[in-house]
mmJSON file of the N, C-alpha and C atoms, coordinates in Angstrom:
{"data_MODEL":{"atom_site":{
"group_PDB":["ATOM","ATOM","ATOM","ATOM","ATOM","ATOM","ATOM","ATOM","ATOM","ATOM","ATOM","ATOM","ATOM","ATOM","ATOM","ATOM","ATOM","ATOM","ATOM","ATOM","ATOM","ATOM","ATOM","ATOM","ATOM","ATOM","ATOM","ATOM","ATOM","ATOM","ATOM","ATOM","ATOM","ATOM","ATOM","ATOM","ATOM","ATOM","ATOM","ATOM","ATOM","ATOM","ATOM","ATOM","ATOM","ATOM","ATOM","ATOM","ATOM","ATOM","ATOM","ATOM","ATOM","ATOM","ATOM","ATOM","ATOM","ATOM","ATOM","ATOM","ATOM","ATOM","ATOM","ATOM","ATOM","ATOM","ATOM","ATOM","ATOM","ATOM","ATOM","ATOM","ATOM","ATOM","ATOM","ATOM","ATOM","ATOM","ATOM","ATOM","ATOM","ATOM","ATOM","ATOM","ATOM","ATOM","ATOM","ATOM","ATOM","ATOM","ATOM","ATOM","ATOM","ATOM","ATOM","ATOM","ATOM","ATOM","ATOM","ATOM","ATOM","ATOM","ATOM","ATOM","ATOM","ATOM","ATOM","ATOM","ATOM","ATOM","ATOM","ATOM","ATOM","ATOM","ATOM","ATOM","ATOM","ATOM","ATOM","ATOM","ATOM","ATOM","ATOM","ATOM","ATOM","ATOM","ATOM","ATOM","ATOM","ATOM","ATOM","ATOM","ATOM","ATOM","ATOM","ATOM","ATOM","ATOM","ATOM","ATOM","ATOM","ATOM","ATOM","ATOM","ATOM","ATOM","ATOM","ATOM","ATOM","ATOM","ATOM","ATOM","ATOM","ATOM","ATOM","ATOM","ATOM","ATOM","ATOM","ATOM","ATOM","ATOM","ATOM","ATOM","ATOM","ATOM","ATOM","ATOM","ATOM","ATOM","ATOM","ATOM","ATOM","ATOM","ATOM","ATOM","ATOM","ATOM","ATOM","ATOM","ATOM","ATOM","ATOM","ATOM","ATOM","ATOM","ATOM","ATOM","ATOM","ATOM","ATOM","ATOM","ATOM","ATOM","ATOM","ATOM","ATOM","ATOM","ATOM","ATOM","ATOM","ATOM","ATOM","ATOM","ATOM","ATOM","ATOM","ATOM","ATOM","ATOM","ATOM","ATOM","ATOM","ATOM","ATOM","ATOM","ATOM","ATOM","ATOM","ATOM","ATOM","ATOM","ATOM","ATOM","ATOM","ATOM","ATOM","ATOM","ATOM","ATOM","ATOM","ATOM","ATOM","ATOM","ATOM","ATOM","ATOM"],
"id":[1,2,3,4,5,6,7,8,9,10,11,12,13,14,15,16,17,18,19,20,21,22,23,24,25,26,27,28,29,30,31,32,33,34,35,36,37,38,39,40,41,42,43,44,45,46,47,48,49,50,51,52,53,54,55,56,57,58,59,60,61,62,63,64,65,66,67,68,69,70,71,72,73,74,75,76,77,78,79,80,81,82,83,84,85,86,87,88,89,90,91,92,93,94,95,96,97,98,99,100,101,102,103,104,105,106,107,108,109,110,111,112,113,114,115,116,117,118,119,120,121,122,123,124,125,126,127,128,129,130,131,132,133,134,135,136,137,138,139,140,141,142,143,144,145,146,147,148,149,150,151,152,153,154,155,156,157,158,159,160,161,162,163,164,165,166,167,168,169,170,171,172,173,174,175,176,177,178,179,180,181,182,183,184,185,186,187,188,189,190,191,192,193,194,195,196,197,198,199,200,201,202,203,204,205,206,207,208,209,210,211,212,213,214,215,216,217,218,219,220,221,222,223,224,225,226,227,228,229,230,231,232,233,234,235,236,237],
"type_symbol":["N","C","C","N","C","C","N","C","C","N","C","C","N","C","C","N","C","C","N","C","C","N","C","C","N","C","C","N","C","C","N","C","C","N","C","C","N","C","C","N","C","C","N","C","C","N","C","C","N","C","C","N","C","C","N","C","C","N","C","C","N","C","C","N","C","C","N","C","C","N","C","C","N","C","C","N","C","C","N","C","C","N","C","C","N","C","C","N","C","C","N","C","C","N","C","C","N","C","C","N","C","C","N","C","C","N","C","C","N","C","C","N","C","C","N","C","C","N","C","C","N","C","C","N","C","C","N","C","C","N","C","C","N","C","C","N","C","C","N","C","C","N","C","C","N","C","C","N","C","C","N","C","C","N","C","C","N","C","C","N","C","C","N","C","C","N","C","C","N","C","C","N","C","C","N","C","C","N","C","C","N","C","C","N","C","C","N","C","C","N","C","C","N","C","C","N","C","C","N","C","C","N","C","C","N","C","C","N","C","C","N","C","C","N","C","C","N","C","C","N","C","C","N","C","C","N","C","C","N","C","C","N","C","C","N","C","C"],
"label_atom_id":["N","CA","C","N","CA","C","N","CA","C","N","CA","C","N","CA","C","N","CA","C","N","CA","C","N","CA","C","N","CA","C","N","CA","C","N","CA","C","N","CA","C","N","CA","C","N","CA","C","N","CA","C","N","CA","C","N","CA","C","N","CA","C","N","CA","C","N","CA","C","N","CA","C","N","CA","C","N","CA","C","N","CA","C","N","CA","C","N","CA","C","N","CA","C","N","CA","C","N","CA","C","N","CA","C","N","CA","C","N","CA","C","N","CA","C","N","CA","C","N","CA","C","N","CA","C","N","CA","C","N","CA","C","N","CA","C","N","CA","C","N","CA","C","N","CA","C","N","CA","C","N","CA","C","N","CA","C","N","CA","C","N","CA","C","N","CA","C","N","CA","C","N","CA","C","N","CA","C","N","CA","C","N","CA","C","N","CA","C","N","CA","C","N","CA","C","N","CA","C","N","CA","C","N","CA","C","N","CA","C","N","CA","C","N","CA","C","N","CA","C","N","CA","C","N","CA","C","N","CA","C","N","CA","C","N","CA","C","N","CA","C","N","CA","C","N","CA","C","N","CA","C","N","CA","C","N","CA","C","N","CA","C","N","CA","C","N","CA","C","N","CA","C","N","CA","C"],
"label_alt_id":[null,null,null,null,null,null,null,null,null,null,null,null,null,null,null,null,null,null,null,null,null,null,null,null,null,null,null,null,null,null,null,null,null,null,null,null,null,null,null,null,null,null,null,null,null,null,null,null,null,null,null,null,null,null,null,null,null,null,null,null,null,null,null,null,null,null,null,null,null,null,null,null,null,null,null,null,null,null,null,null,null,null,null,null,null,null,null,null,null,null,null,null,null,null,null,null,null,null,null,null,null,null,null,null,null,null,null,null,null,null,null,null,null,null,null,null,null,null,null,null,null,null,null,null,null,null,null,null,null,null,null,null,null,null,null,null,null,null,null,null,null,null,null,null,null,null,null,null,null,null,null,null,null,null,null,null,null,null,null,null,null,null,null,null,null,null,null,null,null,null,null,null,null,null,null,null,null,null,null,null,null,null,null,null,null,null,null,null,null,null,null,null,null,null,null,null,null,null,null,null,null,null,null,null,null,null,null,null,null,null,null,null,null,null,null,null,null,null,null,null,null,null,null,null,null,null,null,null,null,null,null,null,null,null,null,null,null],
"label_comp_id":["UNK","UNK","UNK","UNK","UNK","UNK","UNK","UNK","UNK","UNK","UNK","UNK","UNK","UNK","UNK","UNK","UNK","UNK","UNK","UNK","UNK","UNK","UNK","UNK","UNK","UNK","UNK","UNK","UNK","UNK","UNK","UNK","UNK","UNK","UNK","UNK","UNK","UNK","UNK","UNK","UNK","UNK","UNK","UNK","UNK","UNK","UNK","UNK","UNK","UNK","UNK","UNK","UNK","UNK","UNK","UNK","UNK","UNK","UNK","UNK","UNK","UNK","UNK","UNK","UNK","UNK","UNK","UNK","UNK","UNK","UNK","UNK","UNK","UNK","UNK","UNK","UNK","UNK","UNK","UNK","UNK","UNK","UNK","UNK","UNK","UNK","UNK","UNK","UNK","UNK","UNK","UNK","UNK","UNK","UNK","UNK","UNK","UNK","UNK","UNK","UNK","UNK","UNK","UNK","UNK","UNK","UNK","UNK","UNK","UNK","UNK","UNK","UNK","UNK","UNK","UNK","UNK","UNK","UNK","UNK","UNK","UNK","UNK","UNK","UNK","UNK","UNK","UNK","UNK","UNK","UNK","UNK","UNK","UNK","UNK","UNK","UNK","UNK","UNK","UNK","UNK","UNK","UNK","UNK","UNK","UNK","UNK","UNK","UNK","UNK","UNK","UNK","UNK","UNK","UNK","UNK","UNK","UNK","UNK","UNK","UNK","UNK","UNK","UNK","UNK","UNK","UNK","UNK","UNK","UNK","UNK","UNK","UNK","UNK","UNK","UNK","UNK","UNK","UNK","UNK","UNK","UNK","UNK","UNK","UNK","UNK","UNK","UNK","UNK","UNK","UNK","UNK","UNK","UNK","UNK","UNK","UNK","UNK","UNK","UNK","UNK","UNK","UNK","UNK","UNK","UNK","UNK","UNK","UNK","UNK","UNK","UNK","UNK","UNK","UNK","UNK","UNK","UNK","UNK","UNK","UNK","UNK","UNK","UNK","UNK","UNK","UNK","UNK","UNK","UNK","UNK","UNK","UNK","UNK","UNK","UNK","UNK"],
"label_asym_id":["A","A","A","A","A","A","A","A","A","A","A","A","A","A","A","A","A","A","A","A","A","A","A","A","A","A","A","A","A","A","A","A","A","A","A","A","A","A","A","A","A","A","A","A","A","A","A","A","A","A","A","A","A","A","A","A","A","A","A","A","A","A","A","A","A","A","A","A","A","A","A","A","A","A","A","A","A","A","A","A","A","A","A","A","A","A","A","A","A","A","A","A","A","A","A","A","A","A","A","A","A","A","A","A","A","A","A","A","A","A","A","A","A","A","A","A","A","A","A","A","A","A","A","A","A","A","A","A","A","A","A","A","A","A","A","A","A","A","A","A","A","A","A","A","A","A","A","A","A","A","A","A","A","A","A","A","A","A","A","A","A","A","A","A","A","A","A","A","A","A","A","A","A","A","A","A","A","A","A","A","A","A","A","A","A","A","A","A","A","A","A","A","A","A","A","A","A","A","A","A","A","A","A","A","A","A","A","A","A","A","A","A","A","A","A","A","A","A","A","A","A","A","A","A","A","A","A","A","A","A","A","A","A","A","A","A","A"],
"label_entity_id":["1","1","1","1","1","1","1","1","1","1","1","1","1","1","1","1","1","1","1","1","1","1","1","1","1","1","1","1","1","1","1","1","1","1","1","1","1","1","1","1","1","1","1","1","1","1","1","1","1","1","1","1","1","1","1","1","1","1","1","1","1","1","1","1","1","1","1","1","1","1","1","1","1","1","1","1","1","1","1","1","1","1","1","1","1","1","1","1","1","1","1","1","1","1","1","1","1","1","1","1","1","1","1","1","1","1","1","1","1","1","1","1","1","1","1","1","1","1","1","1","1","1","1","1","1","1","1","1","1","1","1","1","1","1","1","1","1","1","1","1","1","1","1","1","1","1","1","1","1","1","1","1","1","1","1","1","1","1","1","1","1","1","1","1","1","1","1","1","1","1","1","1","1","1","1","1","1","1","1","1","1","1","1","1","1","1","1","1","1","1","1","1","1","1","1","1","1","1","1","1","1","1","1","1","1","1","1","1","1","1","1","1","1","1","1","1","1","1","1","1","1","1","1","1","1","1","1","1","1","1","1","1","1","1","1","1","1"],
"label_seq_id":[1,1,1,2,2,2,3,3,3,4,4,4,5,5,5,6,6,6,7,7,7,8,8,8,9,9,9,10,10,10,11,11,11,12,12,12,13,13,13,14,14,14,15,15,15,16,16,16,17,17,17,18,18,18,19,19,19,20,20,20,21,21,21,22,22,22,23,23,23,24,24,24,25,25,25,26,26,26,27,27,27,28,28,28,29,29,29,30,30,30,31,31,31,32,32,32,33,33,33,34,34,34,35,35,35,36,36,36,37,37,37,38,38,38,39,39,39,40,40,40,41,41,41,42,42,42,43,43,43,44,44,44,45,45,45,46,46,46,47,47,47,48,48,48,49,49,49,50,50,50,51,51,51,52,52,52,53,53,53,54,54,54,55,55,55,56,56,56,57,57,57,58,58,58,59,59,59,60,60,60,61,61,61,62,62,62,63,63,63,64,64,64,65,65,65,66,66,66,67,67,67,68,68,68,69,69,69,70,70,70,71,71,71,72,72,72,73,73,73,74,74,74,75,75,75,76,76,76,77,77,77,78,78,78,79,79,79],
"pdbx_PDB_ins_code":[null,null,null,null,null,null,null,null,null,null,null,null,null,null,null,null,null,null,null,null,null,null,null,null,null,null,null,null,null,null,null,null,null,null,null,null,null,null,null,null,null,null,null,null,null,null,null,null,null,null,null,null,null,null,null,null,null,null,null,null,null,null,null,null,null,null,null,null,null,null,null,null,null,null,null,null,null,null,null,null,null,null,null,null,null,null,null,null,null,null,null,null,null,null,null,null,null,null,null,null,null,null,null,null,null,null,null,null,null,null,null,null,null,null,null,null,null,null,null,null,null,null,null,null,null,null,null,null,null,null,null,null,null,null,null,null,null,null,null,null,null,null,null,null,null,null,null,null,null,null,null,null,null,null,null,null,null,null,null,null,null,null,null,null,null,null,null,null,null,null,null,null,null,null,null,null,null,null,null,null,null,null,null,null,null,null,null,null,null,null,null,null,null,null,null,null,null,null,null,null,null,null,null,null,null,null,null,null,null,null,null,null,null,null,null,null,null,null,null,null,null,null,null,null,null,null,null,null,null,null,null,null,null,null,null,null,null],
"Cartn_x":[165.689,164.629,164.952,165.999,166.698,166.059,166.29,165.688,164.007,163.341,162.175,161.715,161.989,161.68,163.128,163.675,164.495,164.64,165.532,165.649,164.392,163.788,162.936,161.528,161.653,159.962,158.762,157.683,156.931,156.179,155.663,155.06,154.288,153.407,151.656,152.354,153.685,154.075,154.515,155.462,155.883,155.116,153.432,152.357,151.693,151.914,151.13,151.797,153.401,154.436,154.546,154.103,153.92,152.587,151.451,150.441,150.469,150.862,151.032,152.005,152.901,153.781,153.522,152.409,151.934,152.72,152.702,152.872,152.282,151.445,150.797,151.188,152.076,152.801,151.767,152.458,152.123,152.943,152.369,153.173,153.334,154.708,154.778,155.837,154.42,154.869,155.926,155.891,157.12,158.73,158.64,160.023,159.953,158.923,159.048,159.132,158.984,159.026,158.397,157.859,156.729,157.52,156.328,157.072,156.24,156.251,155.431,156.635,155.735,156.346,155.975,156.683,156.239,156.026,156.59,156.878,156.866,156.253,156.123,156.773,157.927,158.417,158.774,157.676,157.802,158.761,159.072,160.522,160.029,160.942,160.755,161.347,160.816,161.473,161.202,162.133,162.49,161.967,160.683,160.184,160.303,161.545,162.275,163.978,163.88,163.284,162.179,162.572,161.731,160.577,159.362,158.415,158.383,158.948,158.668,159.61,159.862,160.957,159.921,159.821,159.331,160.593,159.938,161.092,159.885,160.967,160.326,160.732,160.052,160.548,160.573,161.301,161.162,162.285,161.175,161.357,161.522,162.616,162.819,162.503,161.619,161.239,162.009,161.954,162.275,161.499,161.749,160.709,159.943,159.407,158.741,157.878,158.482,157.612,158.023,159.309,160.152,161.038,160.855,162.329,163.497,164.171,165.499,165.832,165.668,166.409,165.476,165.988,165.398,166.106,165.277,166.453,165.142,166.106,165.191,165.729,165.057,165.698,164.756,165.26,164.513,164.29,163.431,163.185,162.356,162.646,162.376,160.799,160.036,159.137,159.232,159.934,160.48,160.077,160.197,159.889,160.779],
"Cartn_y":[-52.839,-52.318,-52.51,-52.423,-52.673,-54.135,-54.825,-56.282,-56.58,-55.954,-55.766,-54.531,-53.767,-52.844,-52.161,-53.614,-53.012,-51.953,-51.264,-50.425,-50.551,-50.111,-50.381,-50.589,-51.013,-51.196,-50.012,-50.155,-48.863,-48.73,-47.631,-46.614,-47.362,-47.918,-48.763,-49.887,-51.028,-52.21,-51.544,-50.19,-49.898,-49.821,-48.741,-48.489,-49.997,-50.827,-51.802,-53.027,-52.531,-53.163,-52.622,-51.521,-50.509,-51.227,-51.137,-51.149,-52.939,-54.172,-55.557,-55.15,-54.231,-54.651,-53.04,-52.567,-51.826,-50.691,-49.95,-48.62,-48.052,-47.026,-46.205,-44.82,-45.213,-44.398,-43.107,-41.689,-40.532,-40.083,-40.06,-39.049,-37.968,-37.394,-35.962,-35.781,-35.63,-35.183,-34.214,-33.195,-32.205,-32.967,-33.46,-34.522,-35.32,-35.908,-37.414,-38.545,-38.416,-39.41,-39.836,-41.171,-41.82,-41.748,-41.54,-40.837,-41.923,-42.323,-42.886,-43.087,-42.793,-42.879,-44.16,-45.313,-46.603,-47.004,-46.017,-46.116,-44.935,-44.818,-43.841,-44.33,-43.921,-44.21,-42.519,-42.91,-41.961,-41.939,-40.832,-40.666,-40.698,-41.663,-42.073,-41.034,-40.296,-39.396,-37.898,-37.045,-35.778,-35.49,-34.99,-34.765,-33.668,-33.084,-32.058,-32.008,-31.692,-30.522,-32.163,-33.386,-33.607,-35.1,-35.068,-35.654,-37.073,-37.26,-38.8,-38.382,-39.593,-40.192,-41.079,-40.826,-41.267,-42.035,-42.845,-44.298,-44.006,-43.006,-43.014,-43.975,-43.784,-44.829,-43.389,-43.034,-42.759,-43.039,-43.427,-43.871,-42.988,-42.593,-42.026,-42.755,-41.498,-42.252,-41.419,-41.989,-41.277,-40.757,-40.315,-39.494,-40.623,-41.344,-42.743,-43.45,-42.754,-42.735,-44.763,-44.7,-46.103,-45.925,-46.906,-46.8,-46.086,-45.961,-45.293,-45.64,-45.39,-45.906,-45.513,-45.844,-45.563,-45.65,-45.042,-44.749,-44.489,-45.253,-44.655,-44.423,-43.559,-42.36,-42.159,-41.655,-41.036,-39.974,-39.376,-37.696,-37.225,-36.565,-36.058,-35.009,-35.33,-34.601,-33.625,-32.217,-31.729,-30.21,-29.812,-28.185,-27.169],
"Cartn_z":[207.503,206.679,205.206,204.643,203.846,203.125,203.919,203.262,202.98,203.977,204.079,202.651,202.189,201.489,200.348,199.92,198.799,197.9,197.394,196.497,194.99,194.958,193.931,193.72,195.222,195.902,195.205,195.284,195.072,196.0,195.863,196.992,197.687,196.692,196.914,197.748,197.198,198.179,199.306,199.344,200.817,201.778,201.19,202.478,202.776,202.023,202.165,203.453,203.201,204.087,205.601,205.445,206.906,206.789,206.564,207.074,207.919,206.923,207.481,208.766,208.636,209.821,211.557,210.953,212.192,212.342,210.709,210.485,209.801,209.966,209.487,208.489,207.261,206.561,205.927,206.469,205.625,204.511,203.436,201.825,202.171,202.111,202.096,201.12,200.015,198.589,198.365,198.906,198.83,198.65,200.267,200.276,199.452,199.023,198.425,198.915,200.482,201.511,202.33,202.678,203.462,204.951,205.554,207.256,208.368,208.641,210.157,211.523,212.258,213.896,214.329,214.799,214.829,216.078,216.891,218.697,219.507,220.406,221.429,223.014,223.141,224.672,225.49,226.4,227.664,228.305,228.71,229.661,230.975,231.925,232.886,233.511,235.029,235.834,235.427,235.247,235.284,233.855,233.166,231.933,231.178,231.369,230.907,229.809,229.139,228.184,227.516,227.387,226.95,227.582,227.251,227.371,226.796,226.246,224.943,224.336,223.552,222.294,221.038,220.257,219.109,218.282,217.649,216.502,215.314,214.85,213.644,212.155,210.967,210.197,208.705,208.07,207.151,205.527,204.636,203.178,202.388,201.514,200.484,199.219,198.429,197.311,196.007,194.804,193.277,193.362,191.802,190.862,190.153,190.727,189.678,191.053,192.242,193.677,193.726,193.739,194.137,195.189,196.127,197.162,196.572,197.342,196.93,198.464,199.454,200.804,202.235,203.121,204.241,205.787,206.264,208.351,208.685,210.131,211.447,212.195,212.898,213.626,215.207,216.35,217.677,217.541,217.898,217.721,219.034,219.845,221.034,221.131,221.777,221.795,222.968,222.753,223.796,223.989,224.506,224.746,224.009],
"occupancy":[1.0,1.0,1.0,1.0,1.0,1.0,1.0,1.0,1.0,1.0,1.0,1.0,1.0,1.0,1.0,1.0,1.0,1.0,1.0,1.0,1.0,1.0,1.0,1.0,1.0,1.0,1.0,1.0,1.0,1.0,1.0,1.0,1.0,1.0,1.0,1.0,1.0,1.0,1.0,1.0,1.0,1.0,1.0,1.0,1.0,1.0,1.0,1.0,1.0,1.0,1.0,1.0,1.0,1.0,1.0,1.0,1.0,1.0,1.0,1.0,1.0,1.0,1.0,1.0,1.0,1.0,1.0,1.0,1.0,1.0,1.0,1.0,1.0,1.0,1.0,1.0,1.0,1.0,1.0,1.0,1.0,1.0,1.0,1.0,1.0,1.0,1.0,1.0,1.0,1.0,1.0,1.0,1.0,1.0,1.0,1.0,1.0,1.0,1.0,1.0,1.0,1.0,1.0,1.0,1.0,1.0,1.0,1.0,1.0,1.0,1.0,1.0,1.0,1.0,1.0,1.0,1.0,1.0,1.0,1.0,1.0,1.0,1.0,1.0,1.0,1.0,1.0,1.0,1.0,1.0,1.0,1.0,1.0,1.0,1.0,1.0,1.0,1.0,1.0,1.0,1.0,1.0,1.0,1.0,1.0,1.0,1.0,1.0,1.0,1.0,1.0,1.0,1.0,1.0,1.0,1.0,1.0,1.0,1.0,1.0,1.0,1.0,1.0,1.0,1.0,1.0,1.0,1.0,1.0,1.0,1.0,1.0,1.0,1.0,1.0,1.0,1.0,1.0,1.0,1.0,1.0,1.0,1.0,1.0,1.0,1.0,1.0,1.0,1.0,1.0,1.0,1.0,1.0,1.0,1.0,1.0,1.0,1.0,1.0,1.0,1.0,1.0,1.0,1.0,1.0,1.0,1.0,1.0,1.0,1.0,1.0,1.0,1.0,1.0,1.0,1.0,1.0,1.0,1.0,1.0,1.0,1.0,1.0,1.0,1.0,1.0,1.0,1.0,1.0,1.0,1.0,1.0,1.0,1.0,1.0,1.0,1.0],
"B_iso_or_equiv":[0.0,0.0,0.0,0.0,0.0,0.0,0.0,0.0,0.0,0.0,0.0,0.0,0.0,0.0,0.0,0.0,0.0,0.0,0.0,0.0,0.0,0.0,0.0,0.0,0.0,0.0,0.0,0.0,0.0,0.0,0.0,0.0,0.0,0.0,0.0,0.0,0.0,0.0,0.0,0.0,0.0,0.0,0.0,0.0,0.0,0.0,0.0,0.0,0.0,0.0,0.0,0.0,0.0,0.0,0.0,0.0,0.0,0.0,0.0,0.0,0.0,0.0,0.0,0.0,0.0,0.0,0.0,0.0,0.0,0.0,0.0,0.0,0.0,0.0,0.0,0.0,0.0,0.0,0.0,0.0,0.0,0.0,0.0,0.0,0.0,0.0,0.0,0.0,0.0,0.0,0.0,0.0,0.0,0.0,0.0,0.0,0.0,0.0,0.0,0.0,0.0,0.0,0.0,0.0,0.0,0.0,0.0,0.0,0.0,0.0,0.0,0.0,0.0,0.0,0.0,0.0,0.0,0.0,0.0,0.0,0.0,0.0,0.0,0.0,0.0,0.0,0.0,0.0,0.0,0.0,0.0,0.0,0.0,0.0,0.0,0.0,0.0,0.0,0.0,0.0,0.0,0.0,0.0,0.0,0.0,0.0,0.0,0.0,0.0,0.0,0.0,0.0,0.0,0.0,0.0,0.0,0.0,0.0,0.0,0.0,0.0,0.0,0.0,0.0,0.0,0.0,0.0,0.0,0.0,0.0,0.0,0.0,0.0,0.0,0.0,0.0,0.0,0.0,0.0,0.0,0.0,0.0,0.0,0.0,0.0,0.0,0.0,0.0,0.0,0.0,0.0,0.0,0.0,0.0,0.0,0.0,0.0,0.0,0.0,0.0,0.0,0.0,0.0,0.0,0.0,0.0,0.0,0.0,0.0,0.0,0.0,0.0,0.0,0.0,0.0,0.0,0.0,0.0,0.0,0.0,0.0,0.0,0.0,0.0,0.0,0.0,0.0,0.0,0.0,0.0,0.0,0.0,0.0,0.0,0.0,0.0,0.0],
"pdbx_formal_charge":[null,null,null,null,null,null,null,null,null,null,null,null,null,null,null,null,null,null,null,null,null,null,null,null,null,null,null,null,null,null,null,null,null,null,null,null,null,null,null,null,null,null,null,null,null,null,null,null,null,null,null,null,null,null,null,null,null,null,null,null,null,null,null,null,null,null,null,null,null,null,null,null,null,null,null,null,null,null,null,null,null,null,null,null,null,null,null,null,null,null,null,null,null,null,null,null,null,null,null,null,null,null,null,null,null,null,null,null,null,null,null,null,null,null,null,null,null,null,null,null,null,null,null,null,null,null,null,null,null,null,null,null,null,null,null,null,null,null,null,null,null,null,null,null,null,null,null,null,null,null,null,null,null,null,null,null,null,null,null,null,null,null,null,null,null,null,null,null,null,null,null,null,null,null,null,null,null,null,null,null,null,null,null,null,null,null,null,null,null,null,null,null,null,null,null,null,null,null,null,null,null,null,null,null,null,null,null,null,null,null,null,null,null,null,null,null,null,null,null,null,null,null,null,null,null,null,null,null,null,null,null,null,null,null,null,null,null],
"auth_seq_id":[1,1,1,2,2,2,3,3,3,4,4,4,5,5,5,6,6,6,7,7,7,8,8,8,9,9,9,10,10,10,11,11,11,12,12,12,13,13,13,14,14,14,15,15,15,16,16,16,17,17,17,18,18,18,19,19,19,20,20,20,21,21,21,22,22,22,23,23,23,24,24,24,25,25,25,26,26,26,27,27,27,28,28,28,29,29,29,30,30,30,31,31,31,32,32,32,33,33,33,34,34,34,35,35,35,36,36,36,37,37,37,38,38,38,39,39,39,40,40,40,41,41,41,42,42,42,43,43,43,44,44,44,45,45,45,46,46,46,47,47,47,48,48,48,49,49,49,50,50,50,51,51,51,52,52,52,53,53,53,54,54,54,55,55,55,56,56,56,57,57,57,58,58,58,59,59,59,60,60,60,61,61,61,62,62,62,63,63,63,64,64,64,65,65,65,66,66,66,67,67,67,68,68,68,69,69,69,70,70,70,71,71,71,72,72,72,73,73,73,74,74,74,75,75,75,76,76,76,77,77,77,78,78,78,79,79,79],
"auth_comp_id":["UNK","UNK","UNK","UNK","UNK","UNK","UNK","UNK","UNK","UNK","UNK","UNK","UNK","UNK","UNK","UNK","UNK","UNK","UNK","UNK","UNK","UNK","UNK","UNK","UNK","UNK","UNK","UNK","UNK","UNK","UNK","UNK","UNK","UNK","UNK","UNK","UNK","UNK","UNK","UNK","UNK","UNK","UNK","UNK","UNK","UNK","UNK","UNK","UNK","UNK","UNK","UNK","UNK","UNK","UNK","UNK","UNK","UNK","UNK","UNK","UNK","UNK","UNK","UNK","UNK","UNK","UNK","UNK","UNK","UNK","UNK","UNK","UNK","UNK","UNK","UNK","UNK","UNK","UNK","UNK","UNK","UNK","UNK","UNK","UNK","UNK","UNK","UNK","UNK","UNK","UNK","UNK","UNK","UNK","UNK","UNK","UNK","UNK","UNK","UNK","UNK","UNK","UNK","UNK","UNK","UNK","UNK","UNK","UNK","UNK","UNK","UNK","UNK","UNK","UNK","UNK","UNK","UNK","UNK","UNK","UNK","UNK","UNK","UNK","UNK","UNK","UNK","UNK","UNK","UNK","UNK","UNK","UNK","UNK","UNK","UNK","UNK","UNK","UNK","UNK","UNK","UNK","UNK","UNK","UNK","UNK","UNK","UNK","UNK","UNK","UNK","UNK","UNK","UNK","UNK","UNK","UNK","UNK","UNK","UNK","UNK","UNK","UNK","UNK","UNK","UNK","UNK","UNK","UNK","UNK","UNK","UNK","UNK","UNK","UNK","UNK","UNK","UNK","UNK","UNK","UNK","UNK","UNK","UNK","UNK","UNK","UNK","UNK","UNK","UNK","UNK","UNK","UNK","UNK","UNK","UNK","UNK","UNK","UNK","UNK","UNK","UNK","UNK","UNK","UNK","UNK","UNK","UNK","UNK","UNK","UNK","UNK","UNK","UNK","UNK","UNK","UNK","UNK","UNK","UNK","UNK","UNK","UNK","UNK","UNK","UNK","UNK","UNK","UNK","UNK","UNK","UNK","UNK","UNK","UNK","UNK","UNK"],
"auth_asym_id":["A","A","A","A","A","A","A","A","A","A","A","A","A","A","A","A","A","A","A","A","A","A","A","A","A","A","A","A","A","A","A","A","A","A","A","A","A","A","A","A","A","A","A","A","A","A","A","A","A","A","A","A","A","A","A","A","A","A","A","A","A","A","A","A","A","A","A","A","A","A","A","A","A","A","A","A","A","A","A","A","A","A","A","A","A","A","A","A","A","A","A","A","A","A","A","A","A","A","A","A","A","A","A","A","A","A","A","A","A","A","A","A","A","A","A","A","A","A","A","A","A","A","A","A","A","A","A","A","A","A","A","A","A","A","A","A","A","A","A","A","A","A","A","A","A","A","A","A","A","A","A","A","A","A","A","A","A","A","A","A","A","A","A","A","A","A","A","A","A","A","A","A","A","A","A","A","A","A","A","A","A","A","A","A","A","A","A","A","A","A","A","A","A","A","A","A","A","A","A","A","A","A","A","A","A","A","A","A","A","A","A","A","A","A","A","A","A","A","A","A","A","A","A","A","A","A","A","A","A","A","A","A","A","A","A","A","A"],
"auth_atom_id":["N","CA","C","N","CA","C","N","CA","C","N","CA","C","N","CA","C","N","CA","C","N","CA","C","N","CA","C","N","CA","C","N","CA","C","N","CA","C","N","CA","C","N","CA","C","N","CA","C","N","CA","C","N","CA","C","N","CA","C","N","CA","C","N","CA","C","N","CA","C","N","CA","C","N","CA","C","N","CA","C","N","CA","C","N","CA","C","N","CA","C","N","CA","C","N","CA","C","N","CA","C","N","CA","C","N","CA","C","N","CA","C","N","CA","C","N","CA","C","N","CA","C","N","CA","C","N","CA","C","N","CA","C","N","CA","C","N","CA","C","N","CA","C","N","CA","C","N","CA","C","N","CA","C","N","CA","C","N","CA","C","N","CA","C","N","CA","C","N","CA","C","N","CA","C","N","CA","C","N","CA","C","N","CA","C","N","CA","C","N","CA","C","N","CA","C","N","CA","C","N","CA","C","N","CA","C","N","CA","C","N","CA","C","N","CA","C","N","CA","C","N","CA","C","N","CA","C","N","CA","C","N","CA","C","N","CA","C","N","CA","C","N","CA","C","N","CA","C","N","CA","C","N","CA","C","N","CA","C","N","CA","C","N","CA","C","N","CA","C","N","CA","C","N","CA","C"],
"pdbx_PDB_model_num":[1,1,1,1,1,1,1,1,1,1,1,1,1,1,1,1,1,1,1,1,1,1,1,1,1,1,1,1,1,1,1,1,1,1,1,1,1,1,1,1,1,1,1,1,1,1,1,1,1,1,1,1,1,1,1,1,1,1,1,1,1,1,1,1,1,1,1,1,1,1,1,1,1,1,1,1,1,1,1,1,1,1,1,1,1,1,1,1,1,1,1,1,1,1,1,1,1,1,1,1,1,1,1,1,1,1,1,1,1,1,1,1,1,1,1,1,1,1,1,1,1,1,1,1,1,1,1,1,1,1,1,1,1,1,1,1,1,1,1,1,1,1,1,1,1,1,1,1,1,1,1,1,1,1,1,1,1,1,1,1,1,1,1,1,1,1,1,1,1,1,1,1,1,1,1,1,1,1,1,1,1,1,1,1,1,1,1,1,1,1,1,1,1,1,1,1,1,1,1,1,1,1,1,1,1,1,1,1,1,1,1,1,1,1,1,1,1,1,1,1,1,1,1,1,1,1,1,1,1,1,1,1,1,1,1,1,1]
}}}
């Protein structure tokens, strides 16, 4: 992601980089960070404690609303 969305990027090229590449980025101004979930995988079998796994993508921005970095991460949609 790193190469795709360098340090410096701005807000407007990042959503515009999610949107060409089939992410749908939310602002959550508080954090300062663009959030989208890029993948939904169901758990096969026993759907306990959880249901799905989400691949999420989230961007940290400055105070000038510029990259500063980014991870992705699984996050469990679970009981």
């Amino acid at each position: 992601m790193a190469e795709a969305l360098p340090r410096g990027t701005t807000k407007e090229q990042a959503i515009a980089w999610g949107k060409a590449n089939g992410a749908r980025f939310d602002y959550l101004s508080e954090q300062r960070v663009l959030y989208a979930t890029v993948e939904r995988i169901p758990v096969q079998g026993l759907r306990f404690p959880c249901s799905e796994w989400n691949v999420t993508l989230t961007v940290m921005l400055d105070k000038d609303d510029r990259v500063l970095g980014g991870k992705v991460a699984t996050v469990g949609s679970c009981v």
